[in-house]
KEFI-6401 format. One record per atom (N, C-alpha, C): residue in three letters; x, y, z; atom name. Coordinates in pm, 1 decimal, decimal comma, m for minus. Atoms other than C-alpha are relative to their C-alpha. Layout:
SITE resn       c1       c2       c3 name
SITE  ALA        X        Y        Z   CA
...
***
This chain:
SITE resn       c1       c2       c3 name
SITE  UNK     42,0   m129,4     49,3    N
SITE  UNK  11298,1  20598,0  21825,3   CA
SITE  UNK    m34,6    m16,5   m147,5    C
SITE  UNK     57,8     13,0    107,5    N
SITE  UNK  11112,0  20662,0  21500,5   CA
SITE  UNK    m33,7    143,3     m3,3    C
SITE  UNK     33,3   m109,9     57,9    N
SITE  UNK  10975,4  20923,9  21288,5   CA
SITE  UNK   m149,7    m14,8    m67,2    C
SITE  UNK    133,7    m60,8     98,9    N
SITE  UNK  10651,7  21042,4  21110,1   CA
SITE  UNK     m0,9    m62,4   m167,8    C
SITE  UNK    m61,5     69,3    158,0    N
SITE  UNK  10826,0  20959,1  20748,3   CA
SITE  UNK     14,7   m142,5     12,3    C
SITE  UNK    m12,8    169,9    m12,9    N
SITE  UNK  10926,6  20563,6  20874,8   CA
SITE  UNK   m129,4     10,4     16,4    C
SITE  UNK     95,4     59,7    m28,0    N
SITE  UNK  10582,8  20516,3  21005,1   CA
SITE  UNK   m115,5     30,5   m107,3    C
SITE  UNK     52,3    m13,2     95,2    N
SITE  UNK  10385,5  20665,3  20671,1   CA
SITE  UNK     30,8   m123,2    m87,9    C
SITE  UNK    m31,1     99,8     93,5    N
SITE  UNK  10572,1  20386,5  20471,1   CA
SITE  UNK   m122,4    m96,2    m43,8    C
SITE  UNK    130,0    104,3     70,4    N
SITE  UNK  10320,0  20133,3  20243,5   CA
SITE  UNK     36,6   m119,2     92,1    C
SITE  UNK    m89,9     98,5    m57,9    N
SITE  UNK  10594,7  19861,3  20443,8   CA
SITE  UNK     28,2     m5,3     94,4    C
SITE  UNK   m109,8    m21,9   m133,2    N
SITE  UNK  10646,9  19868,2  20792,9   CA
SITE  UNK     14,1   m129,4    121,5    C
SITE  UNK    m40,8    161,2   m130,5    N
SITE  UNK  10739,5  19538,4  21060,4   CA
SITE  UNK   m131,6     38,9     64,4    C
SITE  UNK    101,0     17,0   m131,1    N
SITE  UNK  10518,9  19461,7  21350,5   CA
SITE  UNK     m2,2    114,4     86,3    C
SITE  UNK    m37,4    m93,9   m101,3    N
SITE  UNK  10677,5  19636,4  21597,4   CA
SITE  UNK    m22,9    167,6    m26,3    C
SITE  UNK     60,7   m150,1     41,1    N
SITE  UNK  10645,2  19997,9  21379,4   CA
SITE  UNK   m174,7     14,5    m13,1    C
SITE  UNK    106,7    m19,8     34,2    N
SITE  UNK  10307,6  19900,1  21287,5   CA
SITE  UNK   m130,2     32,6    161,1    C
SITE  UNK     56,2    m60,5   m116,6    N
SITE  UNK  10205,6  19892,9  21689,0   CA
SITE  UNK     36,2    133,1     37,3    C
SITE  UNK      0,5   m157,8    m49,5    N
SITE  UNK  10357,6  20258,1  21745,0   CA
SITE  UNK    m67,4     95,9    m93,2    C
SITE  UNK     77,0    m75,7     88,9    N
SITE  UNK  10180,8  20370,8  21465,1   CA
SITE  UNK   m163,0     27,7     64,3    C
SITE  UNK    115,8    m20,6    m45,4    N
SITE  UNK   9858,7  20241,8  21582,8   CA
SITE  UNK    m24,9     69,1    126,3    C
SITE  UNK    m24,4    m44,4   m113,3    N
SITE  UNK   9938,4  20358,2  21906,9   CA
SITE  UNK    m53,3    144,1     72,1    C
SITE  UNK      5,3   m101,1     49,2    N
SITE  UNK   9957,1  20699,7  21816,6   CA
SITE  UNK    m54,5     96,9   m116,4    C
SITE  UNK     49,9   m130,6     93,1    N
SITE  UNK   9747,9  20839,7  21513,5   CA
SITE  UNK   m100,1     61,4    110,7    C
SITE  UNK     99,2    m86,0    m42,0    N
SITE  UNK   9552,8  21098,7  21598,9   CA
SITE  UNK   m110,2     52,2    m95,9    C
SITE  UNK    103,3     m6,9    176,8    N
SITE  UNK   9229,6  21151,8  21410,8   CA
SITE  UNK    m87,9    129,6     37,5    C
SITE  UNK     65,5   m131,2     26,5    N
SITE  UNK   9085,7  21469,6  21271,0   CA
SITE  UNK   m112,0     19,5   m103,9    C
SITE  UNK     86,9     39,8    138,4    N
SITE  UNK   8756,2  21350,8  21122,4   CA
SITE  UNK     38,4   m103,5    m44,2    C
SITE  UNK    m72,0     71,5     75,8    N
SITE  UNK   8837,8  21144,6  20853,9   CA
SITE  UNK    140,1      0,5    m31,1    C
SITE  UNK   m168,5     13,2     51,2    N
SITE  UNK   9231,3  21213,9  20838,6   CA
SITE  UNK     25,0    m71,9    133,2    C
SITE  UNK      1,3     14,4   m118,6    N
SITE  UNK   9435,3  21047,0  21065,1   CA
SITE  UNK    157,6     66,6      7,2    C
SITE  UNK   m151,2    m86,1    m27,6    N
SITE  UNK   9844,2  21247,3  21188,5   CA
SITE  UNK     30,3    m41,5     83,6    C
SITE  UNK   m111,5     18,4    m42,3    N
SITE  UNK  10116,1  21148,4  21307,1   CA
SITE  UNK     94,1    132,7     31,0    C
SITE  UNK    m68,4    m96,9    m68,4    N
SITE  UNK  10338,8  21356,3  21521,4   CA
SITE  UNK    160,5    m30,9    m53,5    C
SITE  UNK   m125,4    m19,2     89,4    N
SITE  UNK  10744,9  21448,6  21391,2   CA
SITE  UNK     87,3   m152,6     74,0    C
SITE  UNK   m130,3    104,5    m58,2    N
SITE  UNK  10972,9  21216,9  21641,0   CA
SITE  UNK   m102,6    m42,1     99,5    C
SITE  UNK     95,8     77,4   m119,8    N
SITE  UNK  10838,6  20931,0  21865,9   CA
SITE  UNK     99,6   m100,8    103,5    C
SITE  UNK    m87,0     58,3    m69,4    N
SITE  UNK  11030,0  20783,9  22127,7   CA
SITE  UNK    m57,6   m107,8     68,5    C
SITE  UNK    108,0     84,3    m22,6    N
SITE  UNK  10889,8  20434,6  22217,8   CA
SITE  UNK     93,8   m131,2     83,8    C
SITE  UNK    m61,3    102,8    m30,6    N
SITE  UNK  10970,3  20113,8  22436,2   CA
SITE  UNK    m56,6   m130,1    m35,6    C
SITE  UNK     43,2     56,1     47,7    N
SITE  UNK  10926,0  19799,9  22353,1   CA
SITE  UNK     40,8   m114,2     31,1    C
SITE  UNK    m75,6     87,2    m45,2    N
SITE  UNK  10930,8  19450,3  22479,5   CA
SITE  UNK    m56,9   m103,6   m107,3    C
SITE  UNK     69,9    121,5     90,9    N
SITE  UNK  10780,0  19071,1  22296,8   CA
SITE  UNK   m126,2     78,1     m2,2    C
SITE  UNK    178,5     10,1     12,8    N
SITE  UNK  10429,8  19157,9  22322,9   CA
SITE  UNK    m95,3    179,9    m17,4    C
SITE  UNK     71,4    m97,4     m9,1    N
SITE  UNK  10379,3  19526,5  22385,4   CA
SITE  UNK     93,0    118,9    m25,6    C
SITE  UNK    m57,6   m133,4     30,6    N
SITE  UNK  10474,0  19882,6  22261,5   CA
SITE  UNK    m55,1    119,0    117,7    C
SITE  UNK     36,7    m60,7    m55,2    N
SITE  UNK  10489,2  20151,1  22476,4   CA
SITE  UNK     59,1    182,1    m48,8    C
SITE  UNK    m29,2   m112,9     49,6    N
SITE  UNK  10475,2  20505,7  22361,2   CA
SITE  UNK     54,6    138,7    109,1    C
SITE  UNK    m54,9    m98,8    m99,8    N
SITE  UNK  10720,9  20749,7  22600,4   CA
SITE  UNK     m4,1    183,2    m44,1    C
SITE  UNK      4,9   m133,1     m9,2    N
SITE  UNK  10723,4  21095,8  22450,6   CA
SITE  UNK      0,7      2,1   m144,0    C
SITE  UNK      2,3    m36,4    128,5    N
SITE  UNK  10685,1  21295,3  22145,5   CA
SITE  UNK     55,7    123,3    m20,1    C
SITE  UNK    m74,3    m78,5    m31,0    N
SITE  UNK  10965,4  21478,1  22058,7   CA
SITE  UNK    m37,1    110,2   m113,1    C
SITE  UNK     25,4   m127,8     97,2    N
SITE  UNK  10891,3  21843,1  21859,4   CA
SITE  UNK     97,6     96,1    m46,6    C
SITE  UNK    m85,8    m80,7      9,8    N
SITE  UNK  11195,4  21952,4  21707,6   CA
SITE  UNK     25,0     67,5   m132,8    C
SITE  UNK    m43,4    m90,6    111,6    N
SITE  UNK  11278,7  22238,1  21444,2   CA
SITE  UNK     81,2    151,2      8,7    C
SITE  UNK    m98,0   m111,3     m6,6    N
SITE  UNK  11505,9  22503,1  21418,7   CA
SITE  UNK    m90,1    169,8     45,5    C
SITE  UNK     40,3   m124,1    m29,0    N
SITE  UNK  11266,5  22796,9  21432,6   CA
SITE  UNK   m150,5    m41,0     93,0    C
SITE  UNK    109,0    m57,1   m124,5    N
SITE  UNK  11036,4  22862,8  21754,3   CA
SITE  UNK   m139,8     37,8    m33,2    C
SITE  UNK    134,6    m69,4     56,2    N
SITE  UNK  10758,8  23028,1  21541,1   CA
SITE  UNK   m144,0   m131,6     13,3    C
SITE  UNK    111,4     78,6     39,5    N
SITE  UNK  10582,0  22707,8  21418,6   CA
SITE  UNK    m38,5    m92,8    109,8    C
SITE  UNK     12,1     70,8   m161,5    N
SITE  UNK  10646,9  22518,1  21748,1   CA
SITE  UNK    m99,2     12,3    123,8    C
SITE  UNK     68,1    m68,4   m189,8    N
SITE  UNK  10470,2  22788,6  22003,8   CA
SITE  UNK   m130,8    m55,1     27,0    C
SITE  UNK    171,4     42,0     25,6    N
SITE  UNK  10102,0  22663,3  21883,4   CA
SITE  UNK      6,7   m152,4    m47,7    C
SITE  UNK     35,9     63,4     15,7    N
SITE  UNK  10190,0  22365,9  21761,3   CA
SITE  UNK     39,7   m136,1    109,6    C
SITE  UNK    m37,7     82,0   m100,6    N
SITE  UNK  10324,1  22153,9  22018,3   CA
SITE  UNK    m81,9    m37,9    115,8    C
SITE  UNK    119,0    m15,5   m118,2    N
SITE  UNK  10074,6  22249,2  22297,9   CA
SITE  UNK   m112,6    m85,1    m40,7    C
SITE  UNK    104,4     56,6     54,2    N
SITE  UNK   9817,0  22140,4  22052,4   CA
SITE  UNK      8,4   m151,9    m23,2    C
SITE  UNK     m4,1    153,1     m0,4    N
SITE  UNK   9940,8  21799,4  21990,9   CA
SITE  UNK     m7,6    m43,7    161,6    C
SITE  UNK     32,4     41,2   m163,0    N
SITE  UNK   9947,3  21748,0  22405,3   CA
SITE  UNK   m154,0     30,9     25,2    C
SITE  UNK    199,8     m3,0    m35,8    N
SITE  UNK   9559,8  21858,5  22397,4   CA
SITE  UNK    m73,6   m132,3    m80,7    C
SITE  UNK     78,6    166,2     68,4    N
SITE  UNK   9482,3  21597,8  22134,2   CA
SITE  UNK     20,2    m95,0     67,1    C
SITE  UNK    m19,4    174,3    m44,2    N
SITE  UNK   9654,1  21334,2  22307,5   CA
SITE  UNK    m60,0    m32,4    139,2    C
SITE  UNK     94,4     m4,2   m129,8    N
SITE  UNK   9472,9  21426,7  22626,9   CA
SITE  UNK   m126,9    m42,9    m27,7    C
SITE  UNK    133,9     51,3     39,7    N
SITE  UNK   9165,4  21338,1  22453,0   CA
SITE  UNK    m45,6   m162,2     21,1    C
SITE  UNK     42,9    160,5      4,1    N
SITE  UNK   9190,0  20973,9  22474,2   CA
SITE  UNK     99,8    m57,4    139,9    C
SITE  UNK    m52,7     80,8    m95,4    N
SITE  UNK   9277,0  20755,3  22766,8   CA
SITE  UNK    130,1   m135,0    m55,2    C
SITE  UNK   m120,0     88,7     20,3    N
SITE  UNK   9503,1  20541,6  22542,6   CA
SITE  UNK    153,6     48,4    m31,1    C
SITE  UNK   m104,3   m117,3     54,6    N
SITE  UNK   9750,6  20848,9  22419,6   CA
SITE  UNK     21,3     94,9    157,4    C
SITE  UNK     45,6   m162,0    m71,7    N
SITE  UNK   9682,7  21095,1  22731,8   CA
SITE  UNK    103,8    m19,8    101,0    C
SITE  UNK    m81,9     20,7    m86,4    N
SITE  UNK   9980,9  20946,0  22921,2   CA
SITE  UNK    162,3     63,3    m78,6    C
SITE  UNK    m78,0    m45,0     84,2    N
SITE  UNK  10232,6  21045,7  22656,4   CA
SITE  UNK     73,0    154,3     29,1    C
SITE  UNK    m44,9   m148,7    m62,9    N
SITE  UNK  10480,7  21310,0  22753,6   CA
SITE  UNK     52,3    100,5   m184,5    C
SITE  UNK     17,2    m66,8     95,4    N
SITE  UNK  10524,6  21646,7  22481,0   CA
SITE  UNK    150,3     57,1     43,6    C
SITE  UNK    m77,0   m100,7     25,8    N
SITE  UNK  10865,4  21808,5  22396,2   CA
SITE  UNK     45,9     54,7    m62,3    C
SITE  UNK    m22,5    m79,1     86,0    N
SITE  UNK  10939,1  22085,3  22254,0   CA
SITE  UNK    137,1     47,1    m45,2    C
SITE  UNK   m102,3     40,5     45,7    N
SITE  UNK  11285,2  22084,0  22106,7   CA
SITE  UNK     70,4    152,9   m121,4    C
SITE  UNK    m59,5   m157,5     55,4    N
SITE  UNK  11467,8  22443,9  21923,9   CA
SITE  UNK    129,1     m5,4     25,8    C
SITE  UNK   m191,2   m112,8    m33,7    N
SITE  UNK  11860,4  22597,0  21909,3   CA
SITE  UNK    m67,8    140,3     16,1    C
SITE  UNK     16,4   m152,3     11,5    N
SITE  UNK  11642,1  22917,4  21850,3   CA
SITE  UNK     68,2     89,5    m72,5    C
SITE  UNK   m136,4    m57,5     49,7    N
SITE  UNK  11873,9  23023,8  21600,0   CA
SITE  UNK   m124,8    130,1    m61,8    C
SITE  UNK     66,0    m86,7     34,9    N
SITE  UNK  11593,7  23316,9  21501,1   CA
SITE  UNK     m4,7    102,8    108,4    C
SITE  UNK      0,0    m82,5   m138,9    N
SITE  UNK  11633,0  23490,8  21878,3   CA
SITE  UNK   m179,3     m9,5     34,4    C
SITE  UNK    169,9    m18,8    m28,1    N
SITE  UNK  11262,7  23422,6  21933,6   CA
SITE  UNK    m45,5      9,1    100,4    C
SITE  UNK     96,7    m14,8   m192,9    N
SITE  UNK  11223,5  23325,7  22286,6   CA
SITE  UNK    100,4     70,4     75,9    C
SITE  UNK    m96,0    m98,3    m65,1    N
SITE  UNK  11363,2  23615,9  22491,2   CA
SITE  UNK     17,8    m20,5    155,3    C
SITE  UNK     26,9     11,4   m144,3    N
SITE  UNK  11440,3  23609,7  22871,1   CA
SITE  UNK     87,7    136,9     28,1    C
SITE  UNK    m40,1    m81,6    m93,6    N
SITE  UNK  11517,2  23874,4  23138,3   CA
SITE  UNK    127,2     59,0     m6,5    C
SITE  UNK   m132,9     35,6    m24,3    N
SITE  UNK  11853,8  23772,1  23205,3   CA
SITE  UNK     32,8   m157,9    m84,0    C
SITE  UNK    m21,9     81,4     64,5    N
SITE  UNK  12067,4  23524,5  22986,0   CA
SITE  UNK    m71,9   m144,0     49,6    C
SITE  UNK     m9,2    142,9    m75,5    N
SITE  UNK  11986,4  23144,1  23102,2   CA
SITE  UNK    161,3    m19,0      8,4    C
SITE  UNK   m138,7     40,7    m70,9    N
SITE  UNK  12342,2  23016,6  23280,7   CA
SITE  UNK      8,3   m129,6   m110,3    C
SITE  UNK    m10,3    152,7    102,2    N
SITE  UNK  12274,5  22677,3  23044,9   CA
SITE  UNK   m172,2     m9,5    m48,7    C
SITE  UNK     91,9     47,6    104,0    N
SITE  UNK  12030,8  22510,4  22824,3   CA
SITE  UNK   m160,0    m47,7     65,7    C
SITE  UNK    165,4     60,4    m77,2    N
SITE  UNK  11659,6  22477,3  22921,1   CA
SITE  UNK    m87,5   m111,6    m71,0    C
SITE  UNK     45,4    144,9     73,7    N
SITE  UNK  11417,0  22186,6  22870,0   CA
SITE  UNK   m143,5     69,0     63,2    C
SITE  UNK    132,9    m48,2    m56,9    N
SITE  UNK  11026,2  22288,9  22870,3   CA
SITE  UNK    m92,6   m151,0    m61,6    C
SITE  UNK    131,1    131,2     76,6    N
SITE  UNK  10758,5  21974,8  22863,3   CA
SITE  UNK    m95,4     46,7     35,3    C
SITE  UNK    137,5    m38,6    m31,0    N
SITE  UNK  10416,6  22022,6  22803,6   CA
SITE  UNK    m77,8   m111,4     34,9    C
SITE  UNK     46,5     47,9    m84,6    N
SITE  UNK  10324,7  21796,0  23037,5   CA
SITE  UNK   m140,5     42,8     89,0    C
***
């Protein structure tokens, strides 16, 4: 597992420098990196398993999470990459019906 901040570094090994490449995503001339990256990895090859989207408040999440799973759909080398979206909700944001019994898990798969 890795982050957005390790993989910006001027310095990074081999092995970071393939999940980097792995994964920018380019907007024009910029290229972004997503918050948490969860990756496997053997001698020869990196493999990029999911991209985890976590922050305390729900707000900035609802649009942005979806949107990183559309970019990565764009390319046949990213478009296998699973998206999750990650909250406590400590703002009450996402409401339901009836309580949930336990803790839910939504991928934008």
């Amino acid at each position: 597992m890795t982050n957005d901040k390790i993989l910006r570094a001027k310095r990074i090994n081999g092995e970071l420098d393939k999940v980097k490449r792995a994964l920018l995503v380019h907007f024009g001339e910029y290229s972004v990196l997503p918050d948490i990256i969860l990756y496997q990895t053997n001698k020869d090859n990196v493999k990029i398993l999911a991209i985890l989207s976590v922050k305390n408040s729900f707000r900035e999440r609802f649009t942005e999470t979806p949107y990183w799973k559309l970019k990565l759909l764009q390319s046949p080398i990213t478009s296998h990459i699973k998206v999750f979206m990650i909250t406590p909700d400590n703002d009450d944001e996402i409401s339901f019906k009836d309580k949930p019994k336990k803790a839910l898990s939504w991928s934008m798969n």
